[in-house]
Every structure is written in C-alpha cells, then in structure tokens.
DSSP file (Angstrom, degrees, kcal/mol; ACC not computed):
  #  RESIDUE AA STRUCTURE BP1 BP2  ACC     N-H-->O    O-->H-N    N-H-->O    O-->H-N    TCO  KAPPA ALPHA  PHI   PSI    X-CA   Y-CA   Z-CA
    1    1 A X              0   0    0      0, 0.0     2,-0.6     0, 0.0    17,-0.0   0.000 360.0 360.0 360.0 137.9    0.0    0.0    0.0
    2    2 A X        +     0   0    0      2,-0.0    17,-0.7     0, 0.0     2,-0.3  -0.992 360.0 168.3-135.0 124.7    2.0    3.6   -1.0
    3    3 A X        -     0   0    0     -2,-0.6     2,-0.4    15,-0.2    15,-0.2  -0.983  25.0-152.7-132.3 143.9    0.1    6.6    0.3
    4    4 A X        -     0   0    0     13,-0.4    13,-1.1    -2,-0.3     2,-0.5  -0.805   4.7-138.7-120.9 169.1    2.6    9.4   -0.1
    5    5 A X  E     -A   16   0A   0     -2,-0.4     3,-0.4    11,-0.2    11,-0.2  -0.853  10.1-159.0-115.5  88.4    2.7   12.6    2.0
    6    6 A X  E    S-A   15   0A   0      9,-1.1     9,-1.2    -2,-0.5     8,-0.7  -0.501  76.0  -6.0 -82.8 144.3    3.4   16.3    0.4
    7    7 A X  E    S-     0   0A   0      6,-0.2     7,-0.8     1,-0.2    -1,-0.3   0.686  81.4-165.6  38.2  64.4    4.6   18.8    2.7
    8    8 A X  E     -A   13   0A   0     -3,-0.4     2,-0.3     5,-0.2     5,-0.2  -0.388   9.8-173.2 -84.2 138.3    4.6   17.2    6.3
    9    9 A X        -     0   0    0      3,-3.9     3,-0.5    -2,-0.1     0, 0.0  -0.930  54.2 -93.0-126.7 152.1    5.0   18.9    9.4
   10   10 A X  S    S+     0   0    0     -2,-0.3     3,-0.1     1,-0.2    -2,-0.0   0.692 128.3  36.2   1.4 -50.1    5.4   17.3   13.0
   11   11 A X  S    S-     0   0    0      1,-0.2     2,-0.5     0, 0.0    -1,-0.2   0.740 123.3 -29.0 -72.0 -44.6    1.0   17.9   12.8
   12   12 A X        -     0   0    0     -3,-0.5    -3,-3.9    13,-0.0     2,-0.3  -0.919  48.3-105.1-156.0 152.1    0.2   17.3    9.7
   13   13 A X  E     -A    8   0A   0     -2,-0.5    -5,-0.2    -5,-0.2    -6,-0.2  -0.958  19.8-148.6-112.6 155.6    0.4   17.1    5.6
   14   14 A X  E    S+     0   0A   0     -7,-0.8    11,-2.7    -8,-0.7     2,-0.5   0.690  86.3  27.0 -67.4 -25.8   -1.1   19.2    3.4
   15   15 A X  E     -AB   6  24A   0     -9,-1.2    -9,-1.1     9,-0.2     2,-0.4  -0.971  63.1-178.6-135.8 137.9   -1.5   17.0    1.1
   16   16 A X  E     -AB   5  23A   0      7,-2.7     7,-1.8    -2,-0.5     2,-0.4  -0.983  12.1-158.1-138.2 161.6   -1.9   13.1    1.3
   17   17 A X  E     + B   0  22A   0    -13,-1.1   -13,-0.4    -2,-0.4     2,-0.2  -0.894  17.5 163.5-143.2 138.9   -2.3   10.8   -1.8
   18   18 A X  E >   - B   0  21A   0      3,-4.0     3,-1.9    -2,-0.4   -15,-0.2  -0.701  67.5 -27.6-147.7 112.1   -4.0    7.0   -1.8
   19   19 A X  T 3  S-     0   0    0    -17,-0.7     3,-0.1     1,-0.3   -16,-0.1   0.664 127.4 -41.6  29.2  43.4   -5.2    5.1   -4.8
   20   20 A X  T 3  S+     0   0    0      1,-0.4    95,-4.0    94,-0.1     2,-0.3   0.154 112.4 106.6 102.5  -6.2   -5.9    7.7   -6.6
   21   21 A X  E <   -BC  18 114A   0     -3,-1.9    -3,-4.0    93,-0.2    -1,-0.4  -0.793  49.6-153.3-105.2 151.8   -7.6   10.3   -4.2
   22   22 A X  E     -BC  17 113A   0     91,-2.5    91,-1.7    -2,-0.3     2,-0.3  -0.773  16.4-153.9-107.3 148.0   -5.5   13.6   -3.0
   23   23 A X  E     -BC  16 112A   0     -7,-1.8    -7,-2.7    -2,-0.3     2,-0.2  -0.977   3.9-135.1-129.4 145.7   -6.7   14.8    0.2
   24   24 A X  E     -B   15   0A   0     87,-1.0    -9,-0.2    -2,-0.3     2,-0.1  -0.418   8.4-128.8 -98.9 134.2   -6.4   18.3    1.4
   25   25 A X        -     0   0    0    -11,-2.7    86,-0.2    -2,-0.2    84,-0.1  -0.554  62.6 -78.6 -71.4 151.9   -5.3   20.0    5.0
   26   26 A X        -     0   0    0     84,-0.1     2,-0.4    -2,-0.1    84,-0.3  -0.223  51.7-136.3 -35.8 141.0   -8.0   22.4    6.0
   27   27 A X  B     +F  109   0B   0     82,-3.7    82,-1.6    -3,-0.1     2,-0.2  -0.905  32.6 169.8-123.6 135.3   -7.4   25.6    3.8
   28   28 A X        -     0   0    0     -2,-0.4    80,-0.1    80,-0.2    77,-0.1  -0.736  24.0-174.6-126.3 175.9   -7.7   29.1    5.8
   29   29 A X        +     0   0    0     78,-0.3     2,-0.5    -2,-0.2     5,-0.1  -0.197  18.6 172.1 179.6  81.2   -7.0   32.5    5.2
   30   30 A X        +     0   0    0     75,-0.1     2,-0.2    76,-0.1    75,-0.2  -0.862  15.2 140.9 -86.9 146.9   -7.6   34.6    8.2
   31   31 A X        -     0   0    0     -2,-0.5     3,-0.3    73,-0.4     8,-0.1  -0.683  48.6-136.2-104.0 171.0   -6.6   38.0    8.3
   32   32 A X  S    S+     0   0    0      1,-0.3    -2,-0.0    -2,-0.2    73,-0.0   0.209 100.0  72.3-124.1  26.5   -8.9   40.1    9.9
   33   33 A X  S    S+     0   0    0      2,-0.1    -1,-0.3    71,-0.1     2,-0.1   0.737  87.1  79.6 -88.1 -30.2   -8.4   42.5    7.2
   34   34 A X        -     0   0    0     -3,-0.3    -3,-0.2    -5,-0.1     2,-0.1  -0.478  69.5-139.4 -91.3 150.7  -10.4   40.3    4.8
   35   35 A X     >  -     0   0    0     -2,-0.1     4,-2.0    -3,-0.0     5,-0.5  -0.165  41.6 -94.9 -97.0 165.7  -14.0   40.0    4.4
   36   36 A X  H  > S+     0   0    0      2,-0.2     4,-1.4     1,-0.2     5,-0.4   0.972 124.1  65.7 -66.9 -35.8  -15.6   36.4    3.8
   37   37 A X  H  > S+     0   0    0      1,-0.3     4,-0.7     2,-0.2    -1,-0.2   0.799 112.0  30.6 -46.3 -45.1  -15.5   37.5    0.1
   38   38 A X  H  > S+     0   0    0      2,-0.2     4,-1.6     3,-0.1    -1,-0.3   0.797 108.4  58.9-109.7 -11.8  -12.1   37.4    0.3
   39   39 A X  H  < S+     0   0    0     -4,-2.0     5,-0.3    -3,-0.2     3,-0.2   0.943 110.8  52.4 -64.2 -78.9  -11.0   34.9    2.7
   40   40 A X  H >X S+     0   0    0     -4,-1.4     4,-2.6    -5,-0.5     3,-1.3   0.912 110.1  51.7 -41.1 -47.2  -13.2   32.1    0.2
   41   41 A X  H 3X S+     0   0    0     -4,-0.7     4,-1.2    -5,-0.4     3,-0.3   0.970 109.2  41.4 -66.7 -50.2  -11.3   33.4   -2.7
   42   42 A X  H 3< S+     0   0    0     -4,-1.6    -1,-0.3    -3,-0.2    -2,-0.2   0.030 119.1  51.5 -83.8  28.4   -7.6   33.1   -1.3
   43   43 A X  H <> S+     0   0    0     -3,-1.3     4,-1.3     3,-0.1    -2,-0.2   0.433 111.5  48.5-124.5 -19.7   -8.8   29.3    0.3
   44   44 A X  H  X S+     0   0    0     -4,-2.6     4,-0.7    -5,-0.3    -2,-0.2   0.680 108.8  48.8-114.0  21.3   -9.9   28.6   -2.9
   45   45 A X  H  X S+     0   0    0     -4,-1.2     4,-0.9    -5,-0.2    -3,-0.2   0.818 115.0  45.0 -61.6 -43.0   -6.7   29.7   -4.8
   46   46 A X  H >> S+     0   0    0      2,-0.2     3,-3.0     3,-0.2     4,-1.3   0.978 111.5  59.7 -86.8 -62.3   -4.3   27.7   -2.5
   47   47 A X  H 3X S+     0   0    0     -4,-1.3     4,-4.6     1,-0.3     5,-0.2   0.855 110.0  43.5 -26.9 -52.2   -7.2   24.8   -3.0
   48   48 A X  H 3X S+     0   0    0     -4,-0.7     4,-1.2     2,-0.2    -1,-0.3   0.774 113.0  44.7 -67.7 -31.9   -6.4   25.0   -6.3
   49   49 A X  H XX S+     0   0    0     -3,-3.0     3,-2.2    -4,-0.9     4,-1.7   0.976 113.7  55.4 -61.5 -65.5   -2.3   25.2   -6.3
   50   50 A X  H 3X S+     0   0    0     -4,-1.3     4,-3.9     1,-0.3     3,-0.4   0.879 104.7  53.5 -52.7 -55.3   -2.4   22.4   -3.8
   51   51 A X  H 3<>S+     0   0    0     -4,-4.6     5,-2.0    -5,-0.4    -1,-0.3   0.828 109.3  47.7 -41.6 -45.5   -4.5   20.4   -6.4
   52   52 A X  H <<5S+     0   0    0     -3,-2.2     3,-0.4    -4,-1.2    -1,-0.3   0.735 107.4  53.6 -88.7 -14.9   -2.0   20.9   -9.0
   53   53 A X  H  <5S+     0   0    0     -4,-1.7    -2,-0.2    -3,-0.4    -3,-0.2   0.906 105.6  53.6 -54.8 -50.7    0.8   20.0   -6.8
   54   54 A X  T  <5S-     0   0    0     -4,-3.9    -1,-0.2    -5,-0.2    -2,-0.2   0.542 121.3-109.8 -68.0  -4.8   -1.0   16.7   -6.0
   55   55 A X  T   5S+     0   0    0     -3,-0.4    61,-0.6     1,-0.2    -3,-0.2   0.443  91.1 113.9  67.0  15.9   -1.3   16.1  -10.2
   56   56 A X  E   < -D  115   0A   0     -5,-2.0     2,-0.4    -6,-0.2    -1,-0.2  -0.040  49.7-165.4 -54.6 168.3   -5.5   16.9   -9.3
   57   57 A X  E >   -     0   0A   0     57,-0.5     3,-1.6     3,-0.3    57,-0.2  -0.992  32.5-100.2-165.4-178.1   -7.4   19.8  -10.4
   58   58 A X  E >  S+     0   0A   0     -2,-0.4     3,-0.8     1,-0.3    33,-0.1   0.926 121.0  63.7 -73.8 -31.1  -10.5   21.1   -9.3
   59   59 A X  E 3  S+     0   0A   0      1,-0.3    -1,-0.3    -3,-0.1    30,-0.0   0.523  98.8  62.2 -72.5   9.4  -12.7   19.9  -11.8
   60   60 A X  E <  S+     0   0A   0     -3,-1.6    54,-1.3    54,-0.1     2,-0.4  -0.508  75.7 134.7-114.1  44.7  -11.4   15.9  -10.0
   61   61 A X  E <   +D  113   0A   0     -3,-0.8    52,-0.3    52,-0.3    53,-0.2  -0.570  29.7 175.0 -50.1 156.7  -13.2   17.2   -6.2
   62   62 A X  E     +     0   0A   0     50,-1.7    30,-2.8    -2,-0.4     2,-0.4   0.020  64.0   5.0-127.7 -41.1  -15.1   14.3   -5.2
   63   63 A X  E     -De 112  92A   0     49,-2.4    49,-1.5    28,-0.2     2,-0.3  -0.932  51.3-170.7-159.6 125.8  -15.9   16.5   -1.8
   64   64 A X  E     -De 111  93A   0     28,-3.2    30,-2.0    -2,-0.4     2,-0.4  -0.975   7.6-162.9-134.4 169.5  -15.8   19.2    0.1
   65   65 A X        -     0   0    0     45,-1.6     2,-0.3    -2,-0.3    30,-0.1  -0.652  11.2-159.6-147.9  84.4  -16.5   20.5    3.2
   66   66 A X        -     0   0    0     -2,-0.4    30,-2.8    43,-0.2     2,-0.5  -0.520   4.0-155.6 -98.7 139.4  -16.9   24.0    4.1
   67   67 A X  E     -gH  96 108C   0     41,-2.2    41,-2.6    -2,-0.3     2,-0.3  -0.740  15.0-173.9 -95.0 120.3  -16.5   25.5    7.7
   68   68 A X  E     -gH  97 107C   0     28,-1.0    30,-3.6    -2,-0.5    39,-0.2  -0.838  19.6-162.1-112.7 146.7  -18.3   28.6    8.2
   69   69 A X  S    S+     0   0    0     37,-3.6     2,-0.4    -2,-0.3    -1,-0.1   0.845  85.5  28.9-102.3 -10.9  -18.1   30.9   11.5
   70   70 A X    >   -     0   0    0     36,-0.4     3,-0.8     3,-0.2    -1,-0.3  -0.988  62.4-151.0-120.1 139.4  -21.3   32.8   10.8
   71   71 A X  T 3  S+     0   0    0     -2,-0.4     4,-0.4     1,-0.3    -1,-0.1   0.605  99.3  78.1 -99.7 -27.8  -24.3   31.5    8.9
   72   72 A X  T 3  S+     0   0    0      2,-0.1     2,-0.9     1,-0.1    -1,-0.3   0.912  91.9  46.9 -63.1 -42.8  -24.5   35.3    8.2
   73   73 A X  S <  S+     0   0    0     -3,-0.8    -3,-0.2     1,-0.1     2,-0.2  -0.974  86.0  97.2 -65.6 109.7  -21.4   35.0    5.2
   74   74 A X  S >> S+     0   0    0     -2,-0.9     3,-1.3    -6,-0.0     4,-0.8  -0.226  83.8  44.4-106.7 -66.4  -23.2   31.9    3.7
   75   75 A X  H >> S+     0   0    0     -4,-0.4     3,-2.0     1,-0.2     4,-1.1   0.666 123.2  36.5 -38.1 -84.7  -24.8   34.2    1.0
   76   76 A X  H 3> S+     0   0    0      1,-0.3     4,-1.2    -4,-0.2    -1,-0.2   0.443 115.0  54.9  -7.7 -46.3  -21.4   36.1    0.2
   77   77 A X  H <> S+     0   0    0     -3,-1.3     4,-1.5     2,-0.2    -1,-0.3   0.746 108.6  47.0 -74.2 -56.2  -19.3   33.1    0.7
   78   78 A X  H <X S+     0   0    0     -3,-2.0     4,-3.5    -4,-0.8     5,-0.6   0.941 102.6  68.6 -71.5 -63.4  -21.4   31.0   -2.0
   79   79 A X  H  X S+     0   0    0     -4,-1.1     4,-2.0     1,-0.2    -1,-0.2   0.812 106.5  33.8  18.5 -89.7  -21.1   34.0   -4.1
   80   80 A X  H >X S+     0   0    0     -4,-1.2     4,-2.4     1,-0.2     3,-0.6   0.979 116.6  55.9 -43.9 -69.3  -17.3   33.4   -4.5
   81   81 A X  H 3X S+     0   0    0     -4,-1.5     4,-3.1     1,-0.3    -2,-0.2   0.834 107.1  50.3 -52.2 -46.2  -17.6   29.5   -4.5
   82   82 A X  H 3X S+     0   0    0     -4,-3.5     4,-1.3     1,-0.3    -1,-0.3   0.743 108.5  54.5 -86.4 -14.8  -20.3   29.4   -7.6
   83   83 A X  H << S+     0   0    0     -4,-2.0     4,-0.4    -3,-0.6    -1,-0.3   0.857 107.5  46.9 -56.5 -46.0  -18.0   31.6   -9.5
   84   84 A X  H >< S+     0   0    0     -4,-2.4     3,-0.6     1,-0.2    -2,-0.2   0.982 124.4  31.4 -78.5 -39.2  -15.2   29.2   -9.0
   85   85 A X  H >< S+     0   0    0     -4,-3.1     3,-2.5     1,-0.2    -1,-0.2   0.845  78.8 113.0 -80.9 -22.8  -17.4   25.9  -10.1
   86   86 A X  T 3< S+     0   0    0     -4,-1.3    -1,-0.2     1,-0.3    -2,-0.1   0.663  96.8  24.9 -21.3 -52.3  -19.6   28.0  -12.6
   87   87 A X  T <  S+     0   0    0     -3,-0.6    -1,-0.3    -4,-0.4     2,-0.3   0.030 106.8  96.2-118.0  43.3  -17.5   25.4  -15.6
   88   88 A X  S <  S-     0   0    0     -3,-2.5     2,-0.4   -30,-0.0   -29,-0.1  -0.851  88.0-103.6-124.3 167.4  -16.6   22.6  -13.5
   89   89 A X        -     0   0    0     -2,-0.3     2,-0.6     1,-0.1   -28,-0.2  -0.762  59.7-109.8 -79.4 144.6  -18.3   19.0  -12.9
   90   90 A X        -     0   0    0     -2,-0.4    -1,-0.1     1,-0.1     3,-0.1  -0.782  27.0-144.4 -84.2  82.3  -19.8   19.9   -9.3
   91   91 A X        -     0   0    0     -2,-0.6   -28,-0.2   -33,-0.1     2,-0.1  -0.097  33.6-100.2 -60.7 167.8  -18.1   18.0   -6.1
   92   92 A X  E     -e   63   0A   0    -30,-2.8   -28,-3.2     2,-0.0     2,-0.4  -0.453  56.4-175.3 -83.5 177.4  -20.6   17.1   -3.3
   93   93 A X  E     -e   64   0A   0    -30,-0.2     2,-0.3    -2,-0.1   -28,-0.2  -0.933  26.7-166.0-168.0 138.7  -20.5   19.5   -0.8
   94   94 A X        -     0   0    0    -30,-2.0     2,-0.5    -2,-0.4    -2,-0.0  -0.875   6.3-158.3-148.3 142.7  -21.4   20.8    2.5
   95   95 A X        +     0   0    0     -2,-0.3     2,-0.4   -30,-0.1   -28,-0.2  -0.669  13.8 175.3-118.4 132.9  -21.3   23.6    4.5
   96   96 A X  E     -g   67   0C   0    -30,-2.8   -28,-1.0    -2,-0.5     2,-0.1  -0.890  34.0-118.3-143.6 125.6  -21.6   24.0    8.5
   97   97 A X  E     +g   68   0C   0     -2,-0.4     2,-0.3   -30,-0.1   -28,-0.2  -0.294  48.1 161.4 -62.2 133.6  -21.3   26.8   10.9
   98   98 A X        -     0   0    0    -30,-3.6    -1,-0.1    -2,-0.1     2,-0.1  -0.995  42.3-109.4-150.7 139.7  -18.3   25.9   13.3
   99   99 A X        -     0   0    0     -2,-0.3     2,-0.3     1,-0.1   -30,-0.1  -0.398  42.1-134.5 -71.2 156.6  -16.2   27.8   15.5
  100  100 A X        -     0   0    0      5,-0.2     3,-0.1     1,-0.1     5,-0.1  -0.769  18.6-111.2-128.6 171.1  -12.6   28.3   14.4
  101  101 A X  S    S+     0   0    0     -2,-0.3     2,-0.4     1,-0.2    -1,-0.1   0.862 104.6  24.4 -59.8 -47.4   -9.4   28.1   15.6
  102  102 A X  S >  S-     0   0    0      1,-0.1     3,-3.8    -3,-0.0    -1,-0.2  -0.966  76.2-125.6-118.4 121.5   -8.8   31.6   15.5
  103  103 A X  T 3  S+     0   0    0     -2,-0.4    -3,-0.1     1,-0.3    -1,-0.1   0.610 105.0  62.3 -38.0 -43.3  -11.4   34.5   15.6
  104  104 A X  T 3  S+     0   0    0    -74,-0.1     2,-0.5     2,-0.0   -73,-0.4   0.564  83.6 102.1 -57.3 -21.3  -10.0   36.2   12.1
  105  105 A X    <   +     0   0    0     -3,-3.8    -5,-0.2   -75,-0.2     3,-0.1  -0.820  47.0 176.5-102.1 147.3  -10.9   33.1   10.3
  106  106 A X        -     0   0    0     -2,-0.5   -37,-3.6     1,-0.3   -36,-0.4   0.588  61.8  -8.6-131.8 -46.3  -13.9   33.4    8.4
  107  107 A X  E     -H   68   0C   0    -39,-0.2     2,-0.4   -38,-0.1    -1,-0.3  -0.997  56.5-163.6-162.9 128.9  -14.4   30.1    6.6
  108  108 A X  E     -H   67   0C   0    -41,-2.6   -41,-2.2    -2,-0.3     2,-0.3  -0.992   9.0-152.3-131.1 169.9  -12.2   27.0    6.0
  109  109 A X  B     -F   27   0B   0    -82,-1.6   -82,-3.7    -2,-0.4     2,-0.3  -0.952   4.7-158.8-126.2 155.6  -12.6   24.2    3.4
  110  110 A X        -     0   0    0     -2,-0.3   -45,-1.6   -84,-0.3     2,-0.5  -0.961  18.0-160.6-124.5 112.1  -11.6   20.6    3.2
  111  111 A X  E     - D   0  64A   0     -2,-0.3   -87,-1.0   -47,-0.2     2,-0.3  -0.905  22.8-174.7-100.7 111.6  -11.3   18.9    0.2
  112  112 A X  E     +CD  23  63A   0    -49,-1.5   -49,-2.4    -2,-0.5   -50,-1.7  -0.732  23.4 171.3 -78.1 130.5  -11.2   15.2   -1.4
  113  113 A X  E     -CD  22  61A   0    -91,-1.7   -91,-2.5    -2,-0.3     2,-0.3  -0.806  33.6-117.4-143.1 167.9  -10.4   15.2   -5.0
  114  114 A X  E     -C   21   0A   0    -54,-1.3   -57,-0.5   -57,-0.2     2,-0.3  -0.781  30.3-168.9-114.1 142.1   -9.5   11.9   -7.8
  115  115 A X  E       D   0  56A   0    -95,-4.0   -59,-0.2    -2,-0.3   -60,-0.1  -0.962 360.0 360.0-133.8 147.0   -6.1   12.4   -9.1
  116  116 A X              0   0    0    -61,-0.6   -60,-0.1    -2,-0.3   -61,-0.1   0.642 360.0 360.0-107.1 360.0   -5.0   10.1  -12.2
C-alpha cells in the first residue's frame, strides 16, 4: 500500500495521496483584514495550487467540506464558491457553521479530490 505525503509537518500534511484520491489539509486565510469574500477566494486559490501539486485539479473534487463561522457569510461566501465551479463537474459538498481556531478566520474548506 503507497500513500505518499506532500509537505509534512510534525501535525500534519497538506496533502496526502491514496489510490488515486488527493486529500487536502483544511485551507484558511484569516486575516482580519479580509471579508468572507475574500477569505473564500484566497482558500480557494491555495485549494487549487495544492490540487495541482497533488497532479488533481478542481474539476477531479469528489468532496468538500466548508466550515463557516457565521451563517450570516453563507450568501457572500457562495457567491465566490459558484463563480469558481460556474465550468466545472460539481463536487458534493457541505457547508456548516463551526467555531474556528482563530477568531480572524472566516471560513475554512476541506477537500477530497480523484487524481490520475
């Protein structure tokens, strides 16, 4: 069995690889300069690097799973997100308010994607 490990720390990888699925570390982007608007946009740019590092892309999600800290960004939030899938095959997906690690973060995602 080979599962391989991109970019390990002590905690964690960012990326982990198995029989053909990539899976993704939570993706943030607090500052608490940024709005949900923009926080969803730079989590799903790194999604998207990360994806092509693993030999993925977006249109290979399988799944995601976005953490929101107010139910109040879900319009705003979606916004962003149905821009970025607007020409892609359509991972499943769900979204739940959850508190986060740190107050400045807005929104994270976790994503499973098929890599060939």
């Amino acid at each position: 069995m080979s599962i391989e490990r991109i970019e390990s720390t002590e905690r964690m990888s960012r990326i982990v690889k198995h029989q053909g699925t990539v899976y993704l570390c939570g993706q943030t982007a607090g500052d608490a300069a940024w709005d949900i608007a923009e926080q969803t946009q730079r989590c799903l740019d790194k999604i998207e690097d990360l994806l092509v590092k693993a030999g993925s892309s977006r249109d290979e999600m399988l799944s995601v799973t976005i953490y929101i800290r107010d139910m109040k960004d879900f319009a705003a939030m979606n916004a962003v997100w149905d821009a970025w899938v607007a020409n892609i095959g359509k991972p499943a997906r769900a979204c739940v308010e959850a508190r986060m690690a740190r107050p400045e973060i807005l929104v994270e995602f976790s994503v499973t994607a098929a890599y060939q």
